[in-house]
VOGUGU-149729 format. One record per residue: residue in three letters; x, y, z of N, C-alpha, C in turn. Coordinates in pm, 1 decimal, padded with zeros to 6 digits, always signed. Example, Ala and Ser with C-alpha at 12.3 -4.5 7.8 and 13.67 -1.06 7.14 Angstrom:
<rofis>
+-----+----------+----------+----------+----------+----------+----------+----------+----------+----------+
: res :     n.c1 :     n.c2 :     n.c3 :    ca.c1 :    ca.c2 :    ca.c3 :     c.c1 :     c.c2 :     c.c3 :
+-----+----------+----------+----------+----------+----------+----------+----------+----------+----------+
: Ala : +01319.0 : -00569.0 : +00780.0 : +01230.0 : -00450.0 : +00780.0 : +01320.0 : -00330.0 : +00780.0 :
: Ser : +01285.0 : -00225.0 : +00708.0 : +01367.0 : -00106.0 : +00714.0 : +01290.0 : +00003.0 : +00787.0 :
+-----+----------+----------+----------+----------+----------+----------+----------+----------+----------+
</rofis>
This chain:
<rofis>
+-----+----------+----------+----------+----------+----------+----------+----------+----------+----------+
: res :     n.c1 :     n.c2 :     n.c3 :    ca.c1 :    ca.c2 :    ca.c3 :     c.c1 :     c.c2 :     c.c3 :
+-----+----------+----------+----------+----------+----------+----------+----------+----------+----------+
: Unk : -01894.9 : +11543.6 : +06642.8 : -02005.5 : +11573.5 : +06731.2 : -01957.8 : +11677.4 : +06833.1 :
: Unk : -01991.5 : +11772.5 : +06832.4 : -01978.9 : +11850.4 : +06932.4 : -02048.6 : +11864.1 : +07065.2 :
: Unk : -02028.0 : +11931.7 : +07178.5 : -02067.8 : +11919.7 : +07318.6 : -02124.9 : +11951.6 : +07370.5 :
: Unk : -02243.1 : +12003.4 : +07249.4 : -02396.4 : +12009.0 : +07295.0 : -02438.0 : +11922.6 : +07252.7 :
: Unk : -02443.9 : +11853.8 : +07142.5 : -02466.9 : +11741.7 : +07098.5 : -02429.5 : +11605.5 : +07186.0 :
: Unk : -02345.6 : +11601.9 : +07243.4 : -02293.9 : +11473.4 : +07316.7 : -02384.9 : +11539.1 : +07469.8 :
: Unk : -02391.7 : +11655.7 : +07501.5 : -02440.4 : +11650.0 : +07623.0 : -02609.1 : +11581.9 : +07606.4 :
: Unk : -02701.7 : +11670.5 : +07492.2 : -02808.2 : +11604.4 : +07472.4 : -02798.7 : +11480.5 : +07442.2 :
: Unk : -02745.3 : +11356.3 : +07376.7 : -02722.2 : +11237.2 : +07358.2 : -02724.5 : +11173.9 : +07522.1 :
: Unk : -02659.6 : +11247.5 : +07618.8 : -02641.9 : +11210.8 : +07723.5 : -02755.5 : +11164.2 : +07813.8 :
: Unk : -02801.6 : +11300.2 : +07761.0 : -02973.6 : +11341.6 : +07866.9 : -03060.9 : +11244.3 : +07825.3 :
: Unk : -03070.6 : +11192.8 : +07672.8 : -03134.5 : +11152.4 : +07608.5 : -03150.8 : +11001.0 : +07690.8 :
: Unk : -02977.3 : +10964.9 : +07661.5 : -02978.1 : +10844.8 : +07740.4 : -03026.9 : +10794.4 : +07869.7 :
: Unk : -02981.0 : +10912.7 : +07987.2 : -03060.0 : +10925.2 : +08100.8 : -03151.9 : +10925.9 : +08118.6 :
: Unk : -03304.0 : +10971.3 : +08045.9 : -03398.8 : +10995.4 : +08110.6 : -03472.0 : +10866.2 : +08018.0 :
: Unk : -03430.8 : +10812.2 : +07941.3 : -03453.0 : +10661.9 : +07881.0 : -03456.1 : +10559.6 : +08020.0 :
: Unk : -03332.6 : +10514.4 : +08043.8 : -03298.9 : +10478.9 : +08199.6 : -03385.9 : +10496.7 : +08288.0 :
: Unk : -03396.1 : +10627.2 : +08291.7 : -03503.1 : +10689.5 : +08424.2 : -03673.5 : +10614.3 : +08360.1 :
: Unk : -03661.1 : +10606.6 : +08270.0 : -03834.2 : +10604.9 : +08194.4 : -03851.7 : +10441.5 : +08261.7 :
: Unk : -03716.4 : +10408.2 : +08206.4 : -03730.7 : +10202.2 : +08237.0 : -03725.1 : +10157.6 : +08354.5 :
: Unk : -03661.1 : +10257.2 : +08418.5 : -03684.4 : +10225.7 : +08596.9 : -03789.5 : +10226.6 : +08633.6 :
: Unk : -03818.1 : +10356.6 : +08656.9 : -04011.6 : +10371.5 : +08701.2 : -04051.7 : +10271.3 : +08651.1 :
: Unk : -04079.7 : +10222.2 : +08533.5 : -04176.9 : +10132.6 : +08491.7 : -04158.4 : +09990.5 : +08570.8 :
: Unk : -04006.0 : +09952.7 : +08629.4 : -03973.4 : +09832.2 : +08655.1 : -04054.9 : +09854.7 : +08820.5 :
: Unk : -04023.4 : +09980.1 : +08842.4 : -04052.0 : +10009.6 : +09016.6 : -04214.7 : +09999.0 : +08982.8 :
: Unk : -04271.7 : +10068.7 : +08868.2 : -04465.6 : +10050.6 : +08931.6 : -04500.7 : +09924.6 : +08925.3 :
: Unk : -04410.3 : +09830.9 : +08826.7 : -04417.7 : +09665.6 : +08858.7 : -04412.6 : +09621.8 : +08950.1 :
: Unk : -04335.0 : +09680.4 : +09055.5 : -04294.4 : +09587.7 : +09181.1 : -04407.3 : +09665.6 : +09286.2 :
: Unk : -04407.8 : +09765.0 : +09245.6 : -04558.1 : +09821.1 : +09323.5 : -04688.1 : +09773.5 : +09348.9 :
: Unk : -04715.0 : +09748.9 : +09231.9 : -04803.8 : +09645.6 : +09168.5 : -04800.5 : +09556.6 : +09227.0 :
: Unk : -04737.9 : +09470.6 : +09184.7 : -04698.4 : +09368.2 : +09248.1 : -04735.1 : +09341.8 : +09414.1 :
: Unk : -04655.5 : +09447.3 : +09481.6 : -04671.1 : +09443.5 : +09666.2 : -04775.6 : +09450.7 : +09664.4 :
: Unk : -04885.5 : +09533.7 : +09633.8 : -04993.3 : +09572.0 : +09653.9 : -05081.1 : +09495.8 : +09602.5 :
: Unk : -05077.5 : +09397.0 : +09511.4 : -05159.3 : +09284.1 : +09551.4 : -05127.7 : +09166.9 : +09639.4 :
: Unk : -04982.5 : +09168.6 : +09664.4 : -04957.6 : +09055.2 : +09814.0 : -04997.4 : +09106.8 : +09902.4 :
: Unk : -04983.6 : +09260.7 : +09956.5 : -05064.0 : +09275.9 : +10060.1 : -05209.4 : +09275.5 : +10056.7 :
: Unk : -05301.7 : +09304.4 : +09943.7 : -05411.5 : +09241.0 : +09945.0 : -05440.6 : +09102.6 : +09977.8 :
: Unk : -05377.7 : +08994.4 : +09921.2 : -05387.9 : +08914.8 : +09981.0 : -05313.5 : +08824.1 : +10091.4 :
: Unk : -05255.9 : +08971.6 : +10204.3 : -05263.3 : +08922.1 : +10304.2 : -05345.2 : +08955.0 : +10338.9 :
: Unk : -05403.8 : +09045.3 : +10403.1 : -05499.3 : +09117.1 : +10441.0 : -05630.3 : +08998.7 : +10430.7 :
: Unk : -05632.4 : +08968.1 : +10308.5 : -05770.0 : +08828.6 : +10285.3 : -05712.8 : +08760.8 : +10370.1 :
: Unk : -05628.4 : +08677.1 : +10389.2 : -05552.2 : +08553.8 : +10493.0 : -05580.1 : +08616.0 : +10602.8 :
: Unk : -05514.2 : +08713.6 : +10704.5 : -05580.2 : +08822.6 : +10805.2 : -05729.0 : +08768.9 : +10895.8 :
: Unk : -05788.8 : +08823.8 : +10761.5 : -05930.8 : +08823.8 : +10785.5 : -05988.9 : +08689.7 : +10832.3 :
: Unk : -05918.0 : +08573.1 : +10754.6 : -05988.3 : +08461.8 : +10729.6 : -05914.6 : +08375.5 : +10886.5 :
: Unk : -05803.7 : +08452.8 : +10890.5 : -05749.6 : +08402.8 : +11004.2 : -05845.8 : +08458.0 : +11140.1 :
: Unk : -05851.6 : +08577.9 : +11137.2 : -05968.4 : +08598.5 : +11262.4 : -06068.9 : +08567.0 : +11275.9 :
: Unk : -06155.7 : +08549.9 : +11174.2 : -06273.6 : +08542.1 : +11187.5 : -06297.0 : +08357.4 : +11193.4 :
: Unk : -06160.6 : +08269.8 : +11173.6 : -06173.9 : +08127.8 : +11244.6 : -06128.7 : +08121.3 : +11384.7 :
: Unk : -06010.1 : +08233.6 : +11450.4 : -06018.6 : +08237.8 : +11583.3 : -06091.0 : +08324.2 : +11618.9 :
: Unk : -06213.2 : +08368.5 : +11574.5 : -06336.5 : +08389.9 : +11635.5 : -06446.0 : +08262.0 : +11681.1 :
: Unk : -06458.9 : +08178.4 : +11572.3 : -06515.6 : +08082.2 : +11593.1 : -06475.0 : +07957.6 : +11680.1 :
: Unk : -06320.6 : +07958.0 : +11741.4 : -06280.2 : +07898.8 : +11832.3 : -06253.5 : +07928.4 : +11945.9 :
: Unk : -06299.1 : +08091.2 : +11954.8 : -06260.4 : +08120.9 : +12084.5 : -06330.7 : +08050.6 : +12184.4 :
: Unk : -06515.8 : +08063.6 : +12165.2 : -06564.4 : +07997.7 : +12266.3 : -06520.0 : +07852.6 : +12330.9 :
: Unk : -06447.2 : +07773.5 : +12278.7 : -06412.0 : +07662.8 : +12247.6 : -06281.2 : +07642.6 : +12347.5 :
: Unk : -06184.7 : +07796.4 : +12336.9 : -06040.5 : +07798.5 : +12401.2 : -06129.0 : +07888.0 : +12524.0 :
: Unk : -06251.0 : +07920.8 : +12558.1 : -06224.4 : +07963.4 : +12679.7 : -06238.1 : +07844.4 : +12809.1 :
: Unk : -06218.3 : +07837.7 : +12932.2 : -06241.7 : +07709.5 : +13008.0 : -06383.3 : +07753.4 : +13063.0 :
: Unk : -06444.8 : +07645.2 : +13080.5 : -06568.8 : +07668.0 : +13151.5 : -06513.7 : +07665.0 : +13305.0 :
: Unk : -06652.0 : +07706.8 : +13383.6 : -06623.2 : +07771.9 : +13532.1 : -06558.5 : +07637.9 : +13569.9 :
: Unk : -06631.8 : +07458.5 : +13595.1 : -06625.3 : +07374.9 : +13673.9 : -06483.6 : +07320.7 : +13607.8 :
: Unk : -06396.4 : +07372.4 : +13481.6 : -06264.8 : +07345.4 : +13463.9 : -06157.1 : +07389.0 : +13555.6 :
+-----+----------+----------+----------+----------+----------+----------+----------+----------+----------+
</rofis>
């Protein structure tokens, strides 16, 4: 085998590697980006019940 041949074998190998990474990284992308969707739902669900308790946590005047 000569050393163009081993260099392309090389490249070949590398950008294989490179192909399986990305794919592992848009997984984990994926991935975040629906946990932060559902934080964002939790978020929401969290304010909009300390909305409904605020009146509740404020003191009235004769407190």
């Amino acid at each position: 085998m000569n050393e163009l041949e081993q260099r392309l074998i090389e490249l070949e190998i590398r950008s294989t590697h490179q192909e399986r990474m990305i794919e592992e990284l848009n997984e984990v992308v994926a991935a975040e980006d629906r946990r932060i969707a559902e934080l964002k739902r939790e978020v929401k669900v969290l304010q909009q019940a300390l909305q409904r308790l605020q009146p509740e946590l404020t003191p009235s005047p004769d407190e």
